[in-house]
C-alpha positions in Angstrom: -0.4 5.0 13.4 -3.9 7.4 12.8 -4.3 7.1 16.4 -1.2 8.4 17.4 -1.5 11.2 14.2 -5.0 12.1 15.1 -4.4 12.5 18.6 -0.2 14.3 18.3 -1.5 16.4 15.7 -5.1 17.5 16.4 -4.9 20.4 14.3 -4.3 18.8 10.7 -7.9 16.6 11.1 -10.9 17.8 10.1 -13.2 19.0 13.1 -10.3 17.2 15.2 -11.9 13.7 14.6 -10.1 10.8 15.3 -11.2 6.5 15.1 -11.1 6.2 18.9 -14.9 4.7 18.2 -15.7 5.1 14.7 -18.5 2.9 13.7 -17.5 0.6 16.8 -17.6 -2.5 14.7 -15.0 -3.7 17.3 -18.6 -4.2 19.4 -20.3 -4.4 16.9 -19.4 -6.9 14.6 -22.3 -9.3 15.0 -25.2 -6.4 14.0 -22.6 -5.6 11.0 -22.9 -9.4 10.4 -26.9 -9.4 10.4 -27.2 -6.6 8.2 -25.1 -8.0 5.6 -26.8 -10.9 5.8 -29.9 -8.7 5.5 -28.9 -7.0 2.3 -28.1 -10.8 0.6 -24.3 -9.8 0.8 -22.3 -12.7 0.0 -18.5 -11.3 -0.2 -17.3 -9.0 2.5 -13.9 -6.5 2.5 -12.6 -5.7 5.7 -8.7 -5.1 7.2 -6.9 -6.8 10.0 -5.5 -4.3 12.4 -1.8 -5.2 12.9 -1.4 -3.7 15.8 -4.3 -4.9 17.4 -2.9 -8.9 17.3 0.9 -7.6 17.5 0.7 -4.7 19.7 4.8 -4.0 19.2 4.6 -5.0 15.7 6.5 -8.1 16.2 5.4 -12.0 16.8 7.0 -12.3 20.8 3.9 -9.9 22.2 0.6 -11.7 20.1 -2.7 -10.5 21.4 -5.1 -13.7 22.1 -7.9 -11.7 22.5 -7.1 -9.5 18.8 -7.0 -13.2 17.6 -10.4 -14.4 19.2 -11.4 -11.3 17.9 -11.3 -11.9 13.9 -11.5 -15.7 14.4 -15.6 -15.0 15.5 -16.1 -12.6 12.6 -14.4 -14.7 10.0 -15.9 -18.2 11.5 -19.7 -16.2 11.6 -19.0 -14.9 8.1 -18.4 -17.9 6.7 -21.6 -19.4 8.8 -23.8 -16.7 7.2 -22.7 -17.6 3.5 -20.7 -14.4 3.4 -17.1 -14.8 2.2 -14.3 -12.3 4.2 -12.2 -10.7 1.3 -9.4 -9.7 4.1 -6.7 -7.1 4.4 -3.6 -7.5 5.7 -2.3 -3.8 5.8 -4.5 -0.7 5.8 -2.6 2.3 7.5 -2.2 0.1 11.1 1.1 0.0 11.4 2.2 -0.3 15.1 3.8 3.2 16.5 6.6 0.9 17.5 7.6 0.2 14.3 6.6 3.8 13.1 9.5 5.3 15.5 11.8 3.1 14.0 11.3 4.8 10.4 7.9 2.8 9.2 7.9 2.2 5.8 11.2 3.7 5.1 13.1 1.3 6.8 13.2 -2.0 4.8 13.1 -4.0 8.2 9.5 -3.4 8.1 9.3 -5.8 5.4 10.1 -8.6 8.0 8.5 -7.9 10.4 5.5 -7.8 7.9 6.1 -11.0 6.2 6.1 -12.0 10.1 3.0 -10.6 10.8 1.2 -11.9 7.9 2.1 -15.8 8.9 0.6 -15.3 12.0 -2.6 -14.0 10.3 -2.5 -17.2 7.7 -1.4 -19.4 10.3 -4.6 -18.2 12.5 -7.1 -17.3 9.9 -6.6 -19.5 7.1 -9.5 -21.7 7.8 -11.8 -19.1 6.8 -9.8 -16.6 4.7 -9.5 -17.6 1.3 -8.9 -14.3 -0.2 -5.9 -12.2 1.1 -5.1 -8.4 -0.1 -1.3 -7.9 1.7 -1.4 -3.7 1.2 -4.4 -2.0 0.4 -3.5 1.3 -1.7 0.2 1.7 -0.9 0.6 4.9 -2.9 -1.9 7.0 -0.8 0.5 5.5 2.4 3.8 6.6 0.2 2.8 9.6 -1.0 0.4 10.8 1.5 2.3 9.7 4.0 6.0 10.3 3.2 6.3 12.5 0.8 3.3 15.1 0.8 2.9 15.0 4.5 -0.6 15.5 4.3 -1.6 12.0 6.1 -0.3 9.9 8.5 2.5 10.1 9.3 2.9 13.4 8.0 6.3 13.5 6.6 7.3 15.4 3.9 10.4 14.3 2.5 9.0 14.3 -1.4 10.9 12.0 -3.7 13.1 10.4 -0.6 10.4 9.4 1.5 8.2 8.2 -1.6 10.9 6.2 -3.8 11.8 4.5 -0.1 7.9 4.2 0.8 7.3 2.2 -2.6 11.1 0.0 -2.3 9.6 -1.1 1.2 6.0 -1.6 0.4 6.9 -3.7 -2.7 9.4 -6.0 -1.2 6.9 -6.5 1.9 4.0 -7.5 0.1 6.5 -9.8 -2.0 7.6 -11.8 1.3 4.1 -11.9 2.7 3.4 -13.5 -0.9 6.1 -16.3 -0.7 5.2 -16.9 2.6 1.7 -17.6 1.8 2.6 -19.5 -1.3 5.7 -21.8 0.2 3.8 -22.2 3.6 0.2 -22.1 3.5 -1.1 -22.3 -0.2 -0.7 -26.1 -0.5 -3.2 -26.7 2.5 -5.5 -23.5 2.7 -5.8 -23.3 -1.3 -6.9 -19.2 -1.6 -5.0 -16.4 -3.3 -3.3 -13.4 -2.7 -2.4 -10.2 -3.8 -1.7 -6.3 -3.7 -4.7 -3.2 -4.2 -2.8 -0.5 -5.6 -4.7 2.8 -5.6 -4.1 5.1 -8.5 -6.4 8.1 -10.3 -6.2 7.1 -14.0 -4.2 9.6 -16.2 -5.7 10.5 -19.8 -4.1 13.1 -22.2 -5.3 16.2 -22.0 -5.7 16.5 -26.1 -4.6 14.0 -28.6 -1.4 15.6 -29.1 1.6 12.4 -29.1 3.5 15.0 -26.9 0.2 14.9 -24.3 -0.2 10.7 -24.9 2.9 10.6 -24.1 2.9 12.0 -20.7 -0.4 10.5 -19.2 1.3 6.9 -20.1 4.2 8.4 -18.3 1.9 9.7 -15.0 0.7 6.6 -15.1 4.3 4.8 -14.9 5.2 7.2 -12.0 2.2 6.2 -9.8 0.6 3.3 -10.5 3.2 1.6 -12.6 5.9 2.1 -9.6 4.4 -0.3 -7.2 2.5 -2.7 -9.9 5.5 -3.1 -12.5 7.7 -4.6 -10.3 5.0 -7.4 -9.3 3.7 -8.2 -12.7 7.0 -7.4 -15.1 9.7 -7.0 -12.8 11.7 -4.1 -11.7 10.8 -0.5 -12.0 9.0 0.7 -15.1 12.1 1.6 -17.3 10.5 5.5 -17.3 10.8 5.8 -13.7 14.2 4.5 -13.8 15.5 6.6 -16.8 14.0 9.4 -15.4 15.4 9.9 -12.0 18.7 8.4 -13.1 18.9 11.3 -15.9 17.9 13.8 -13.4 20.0 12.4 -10.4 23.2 12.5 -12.8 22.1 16.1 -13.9 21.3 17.7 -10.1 25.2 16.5 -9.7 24.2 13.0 -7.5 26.8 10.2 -8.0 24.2 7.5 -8.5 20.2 7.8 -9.0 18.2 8.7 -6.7 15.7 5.9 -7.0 16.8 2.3 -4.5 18.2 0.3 -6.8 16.6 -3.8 -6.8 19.2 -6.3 -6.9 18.6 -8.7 -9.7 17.4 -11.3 -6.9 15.6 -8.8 -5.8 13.6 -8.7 -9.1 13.4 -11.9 -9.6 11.7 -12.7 -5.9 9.1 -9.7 -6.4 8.4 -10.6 -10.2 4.6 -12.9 -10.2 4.2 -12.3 -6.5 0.0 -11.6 -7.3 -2.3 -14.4 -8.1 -4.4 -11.3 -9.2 -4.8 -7.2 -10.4 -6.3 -5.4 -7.4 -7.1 -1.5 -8.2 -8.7 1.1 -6.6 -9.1 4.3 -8.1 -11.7 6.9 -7.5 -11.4 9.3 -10.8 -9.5 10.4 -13.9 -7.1 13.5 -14.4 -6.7 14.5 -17.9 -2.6 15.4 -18.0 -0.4 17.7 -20.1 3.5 17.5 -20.1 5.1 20.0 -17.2 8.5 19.3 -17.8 10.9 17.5 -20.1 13.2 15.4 -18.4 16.4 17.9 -18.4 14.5 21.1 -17.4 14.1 22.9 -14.3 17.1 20.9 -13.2 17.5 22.6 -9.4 15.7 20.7 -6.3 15.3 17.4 -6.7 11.1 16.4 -6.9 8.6 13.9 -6.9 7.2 16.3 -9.3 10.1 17.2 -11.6 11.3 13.4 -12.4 7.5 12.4 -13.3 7.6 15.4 -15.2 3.7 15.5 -15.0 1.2 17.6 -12.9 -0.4 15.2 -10.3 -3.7 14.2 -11.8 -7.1 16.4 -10.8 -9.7 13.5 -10.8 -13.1 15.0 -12.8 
């Protein structure tokens, strides 16, 4: 997906860079090796590329040589006394599946719980750590909703509430699959990073508490609630119903999990994953019937978006 963005949409990169070579650890991979073993690493994170062993996104077109390809790094890894913390999903999807909608189209939850039984069934030997996403709310609201990463869509709440409904219901069927098919031989673990900023109140004001708990609810608490507690977190869903009902919708504006739904996603982590690279101290913008107009992101969170310090 970056190498089609970076290459369609020159313009919106910095200095017009894209990863045709990068660090070229695709060549590389053995000197990478030796200089982790070098520095006395003895856990190493890296990302499978999706497309590179399912170059159409789906399991009837699998890539030996992708295959091969991890197989050596996760076999000399383990050789080298260097455990492979691996990724399933880091921003590769397949254009294929990116013309069909991407992460906005819940069929890309099958074809990712697809994807990731070929990676158990192939790596499992030597994997016994497996992230399914890695930051799925940069992806969302990057991605979908901002516009200001790949893909570059900005379709605001629509793109983002259908980003997160996709995201969480793949990772949970890459879960199950793992745990129903491969847990009882390859005995690792799984689970989701989310990436979130963390959200403090701006002064100690209940009115200012109030609304960092609820920034946090709206962006970290949307993908990791329904994992750990099931469902949405009931803010998110009050919110956007409230609004939706007030900006003259018929039904909110959030998707809607069925109840077995909920129940499939609910304990789908074996661990907390969490990345987050600063802190935003947050004030209340909005109460939840004001500036009733355009639907937003922005408006149903009712918060600024957190300015990391």
């Amino acid at each position: 997906l970056w190498d089609w963005y970076t290459h369609t949409y020159p313009d919106r990169i910095d200095e017009q860079d894209t990863g045709d070579v990068a660090c070229d650890s695709y060549h590389k991979w053995r000197e990478d090796i030796e200089l982790l073993k070098a520095l006395g690493v003895n856990h190493y994170r890296l990302s499978i590329s999706w497309s590179r062993l399912l170059p159409n996104g789906t399991v009837n077109n699998i890539n030996p040589k992708g295959i091969e390809y991890y197989k050596n790094i996760f076999k000399t890894l383990r050789e080298n006394n260097i455990e492979p913390l691996v990724t399933l999903y880091h921003w590769d999807l397949p254009i294929t599946l990116h013309e069909i909608g991407g992460w906005t189209n819940p069929l890309i939850a099958e074809y990712f719980a697809e994807y990731a039984r070929v990676c158990f069934r192939e790596f499992g030997e030597y994997v016994k750590t497996w992230i399914t996403i890695n930051e799925p709310q940069s992806t969302c609201w990057g991605g979908y909703a901002a516009g200001a990463k790949a893909p570059g869509y900005s379709l605001d709440w629509e793109g983002l509430y259908l980003c997160a409904y996709v995201h969480v219901l793949a990772h949970a069927k890459a879960y199950h699959v793992y745990d129903e098919e491969f847990r009882s031989s390859q005995n690792g673990r799984i689970s989701i990073v989310i990436d979130s900023p963390w959200a403090e109140p701006a002064s100690n004001s209940s009115v200012d508490i109030a609304a960092a708990q609820q920034e946090r609810e709206f962006v970290l608490g949307i993908y990791a609630n329904p994992i750990f507690r099931g469902n949405w977190p009931q803010i998110v869903i009050d919110n956007i119903a409230t609004r939706s009902k007030l900006e003259g919708f018929a039904r909110s504006r959030l998707p809607q999990f069925t109840q077995e739904e909920i129940d499939f996603i609910n304990g789908t982590a074996d661990f907390f994953g969490l990345n987050t690279y600063g802190t935003g101290l947050i004030t209340l913008q909005n109460k939840v019937d004001e500036d009733i107009g355009t639907p937003s992101y922005s408006l149903d969170k009712g918060t600024p978006s957190a300015d990391p310090r």
